[in-house]
BATORKOL-295400 format. One record per residue (C-alpha): residue number from 1; residue in one letter; x, y, z. Coordinates in pm, 1 decimal. Layout:
BEGIN
+-----+--------+----------+----------+----------+
: num : residu :       c1 :       c2 :       c3 :
+-----+--------+----------+----------+----------+
: NUM :      a :        X :        Y :        Z :
...
+-----+--------+----------+----------+----------+
***
This chain:
BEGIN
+-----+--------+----------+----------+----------+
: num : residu :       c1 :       c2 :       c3 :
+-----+--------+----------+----------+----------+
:   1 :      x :  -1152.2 :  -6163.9 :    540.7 :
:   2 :      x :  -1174.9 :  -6049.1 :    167.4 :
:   3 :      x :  -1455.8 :  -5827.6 :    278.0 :
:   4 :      x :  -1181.3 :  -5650.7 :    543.0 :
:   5 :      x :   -936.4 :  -5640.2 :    256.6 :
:   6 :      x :  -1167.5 :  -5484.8 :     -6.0 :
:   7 :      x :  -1273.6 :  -5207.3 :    266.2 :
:   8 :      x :   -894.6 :  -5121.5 :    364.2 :
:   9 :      x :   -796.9 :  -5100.2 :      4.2 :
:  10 :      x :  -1116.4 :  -4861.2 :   -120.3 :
:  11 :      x :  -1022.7 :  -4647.1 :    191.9 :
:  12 :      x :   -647.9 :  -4641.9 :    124.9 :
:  13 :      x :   -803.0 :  -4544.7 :   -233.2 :
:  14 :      x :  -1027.9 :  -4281.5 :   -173.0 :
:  15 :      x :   -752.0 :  -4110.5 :     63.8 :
:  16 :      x :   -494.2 :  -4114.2 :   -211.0 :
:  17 :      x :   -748.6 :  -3980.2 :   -427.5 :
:  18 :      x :   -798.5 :  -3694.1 :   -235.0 :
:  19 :      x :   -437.0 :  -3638.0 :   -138.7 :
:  20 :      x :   -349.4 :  -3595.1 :   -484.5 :
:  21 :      x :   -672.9 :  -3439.3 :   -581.2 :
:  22 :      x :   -592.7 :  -3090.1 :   -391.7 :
:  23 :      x :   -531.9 :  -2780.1 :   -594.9 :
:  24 :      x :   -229.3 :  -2593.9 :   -604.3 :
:  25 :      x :   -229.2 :  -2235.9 :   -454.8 :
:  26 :      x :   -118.8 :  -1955.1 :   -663.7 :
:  27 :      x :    119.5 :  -1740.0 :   -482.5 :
:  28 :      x :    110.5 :  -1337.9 :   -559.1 :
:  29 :      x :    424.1 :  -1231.8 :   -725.8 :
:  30 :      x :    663.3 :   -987.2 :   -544.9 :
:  31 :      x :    578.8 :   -649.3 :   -558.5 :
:  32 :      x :    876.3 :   -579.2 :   -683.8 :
:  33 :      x :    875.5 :   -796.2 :   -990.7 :
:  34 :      x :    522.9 :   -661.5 :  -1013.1 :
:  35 :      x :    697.5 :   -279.9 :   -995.1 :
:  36 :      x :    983.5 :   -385.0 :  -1268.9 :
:  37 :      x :    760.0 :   -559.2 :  -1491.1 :
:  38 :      x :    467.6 :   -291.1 :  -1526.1 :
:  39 :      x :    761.1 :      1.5 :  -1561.5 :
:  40 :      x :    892.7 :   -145.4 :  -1837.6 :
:  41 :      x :    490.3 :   -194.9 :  -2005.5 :
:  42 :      x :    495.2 :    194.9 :  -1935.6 :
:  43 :      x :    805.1 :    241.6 :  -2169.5 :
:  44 :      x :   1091.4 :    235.3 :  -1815.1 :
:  45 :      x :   1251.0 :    -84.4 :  -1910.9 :
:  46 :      x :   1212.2 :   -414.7 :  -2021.0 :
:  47 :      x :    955.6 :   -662.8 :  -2001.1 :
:  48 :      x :   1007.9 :  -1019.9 :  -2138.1 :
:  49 :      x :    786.2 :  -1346.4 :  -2092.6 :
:  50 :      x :    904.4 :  -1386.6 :  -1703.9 :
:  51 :      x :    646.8 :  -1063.9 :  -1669.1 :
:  52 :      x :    353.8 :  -1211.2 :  -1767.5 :
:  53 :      x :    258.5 :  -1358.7 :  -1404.9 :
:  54 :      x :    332.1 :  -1021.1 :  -1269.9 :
:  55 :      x :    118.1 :   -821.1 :  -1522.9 :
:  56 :      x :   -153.1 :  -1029.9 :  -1494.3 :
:  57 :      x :   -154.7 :  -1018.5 :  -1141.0 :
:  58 :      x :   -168.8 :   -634.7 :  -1141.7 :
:  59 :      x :   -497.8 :   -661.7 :  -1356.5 :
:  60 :      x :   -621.0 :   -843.6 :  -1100.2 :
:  61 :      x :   -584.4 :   -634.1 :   -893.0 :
:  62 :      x :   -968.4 :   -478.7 :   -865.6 :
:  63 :      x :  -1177.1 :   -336.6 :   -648.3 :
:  64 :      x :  -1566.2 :   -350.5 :   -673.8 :
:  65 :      x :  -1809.4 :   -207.7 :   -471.1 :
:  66 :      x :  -2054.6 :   -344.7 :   -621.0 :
:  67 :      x :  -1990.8 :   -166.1 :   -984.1 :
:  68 :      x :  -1580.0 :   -138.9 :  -1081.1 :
:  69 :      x :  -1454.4 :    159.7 :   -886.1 :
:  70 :      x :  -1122.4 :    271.4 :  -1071.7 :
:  71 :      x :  -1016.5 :    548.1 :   -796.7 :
:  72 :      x :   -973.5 :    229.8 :   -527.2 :
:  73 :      x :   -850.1 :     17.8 :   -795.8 :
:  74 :      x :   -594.1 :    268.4 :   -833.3 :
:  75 :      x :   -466.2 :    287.5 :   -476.9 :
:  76 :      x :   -451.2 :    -94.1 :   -445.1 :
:  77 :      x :   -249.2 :   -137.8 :   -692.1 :
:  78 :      x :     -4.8 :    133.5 :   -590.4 :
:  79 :      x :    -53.6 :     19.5 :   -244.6 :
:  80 :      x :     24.2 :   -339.6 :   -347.3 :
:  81 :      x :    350.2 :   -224.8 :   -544.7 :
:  82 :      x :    469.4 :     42.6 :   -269.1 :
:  83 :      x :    558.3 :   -296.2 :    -31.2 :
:  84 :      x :    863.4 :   -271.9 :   -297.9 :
:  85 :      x :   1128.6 :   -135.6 :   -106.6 :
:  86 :      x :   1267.3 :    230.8 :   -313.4 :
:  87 :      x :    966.4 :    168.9 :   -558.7 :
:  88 :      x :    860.5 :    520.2 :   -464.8 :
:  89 :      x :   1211.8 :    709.4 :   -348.5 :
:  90 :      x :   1369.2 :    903.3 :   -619.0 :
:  91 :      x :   1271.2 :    871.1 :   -978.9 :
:  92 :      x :   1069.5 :    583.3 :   -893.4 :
:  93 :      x :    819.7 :    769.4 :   -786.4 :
:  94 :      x :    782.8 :    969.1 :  -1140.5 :
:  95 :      x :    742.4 :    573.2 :  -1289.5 :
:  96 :      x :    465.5 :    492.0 :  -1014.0 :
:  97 :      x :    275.1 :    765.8 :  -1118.1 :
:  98 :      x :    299.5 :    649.2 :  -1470.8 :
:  99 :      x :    230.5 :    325.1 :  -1432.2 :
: 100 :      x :    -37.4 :    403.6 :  -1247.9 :
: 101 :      x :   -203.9 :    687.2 :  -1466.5 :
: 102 :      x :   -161.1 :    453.2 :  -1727.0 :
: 103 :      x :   -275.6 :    106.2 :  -1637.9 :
: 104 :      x :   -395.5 :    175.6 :  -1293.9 :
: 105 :      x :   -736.9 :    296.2 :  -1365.8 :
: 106 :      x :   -829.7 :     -8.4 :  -1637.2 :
: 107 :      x :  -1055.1 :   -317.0 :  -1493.2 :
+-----+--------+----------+----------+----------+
***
């Protein structure tokens, strides 16, 4: 019977282990946070600590194929941001283009 006992509680163990053991995804900001945040690093606003999940997630925004290929980096990036509703009506679309001919090129 302790034998029983000692194989239910290494199971219930090893599950709990496990269960808790699981990484935590990392969600992709909003493209418009991502828009707001990278207009104001281009001199169009404000950016303040809450932006540094959003900026970092537009540098990581790359593509390689195999070597870094700014051109598609480029698009993605605008791509990504242009899910923003209005980030490229009006005079947002003057501050896409300068976010993007500023940071959109860079690995």
């Amino acid at each position: 019977m302790k034998l029983h006992s000692l194989i239910n509680a290494t199971a219930l163990a090893l599950i709990a282990a496990t269960g808790f053991s699981t990484p935590v995804q990392a969600q992709a900001p909003d493209p418009c946070s991502m828009y707001l945040c990278m207009a104001g690093m281009s001199g169009q606003g404000t950016s303040g600590p809450e932006c540094a999940a959003p900026i970092a997630a537009f540098h990581m925004i790359q593509v390689w194929s195999p070597w870094f290929n700014p051109p598609a980096t480029a698009m993605a990036r605008q791509n990504y941001m242009m899910a923003c509703p209005n980030a490229a009506v009006g005079t947002n679309a003057a501050i896409m283009a300068s976010i993007i001919a500023t940071w959109g090129y860079t690995p």
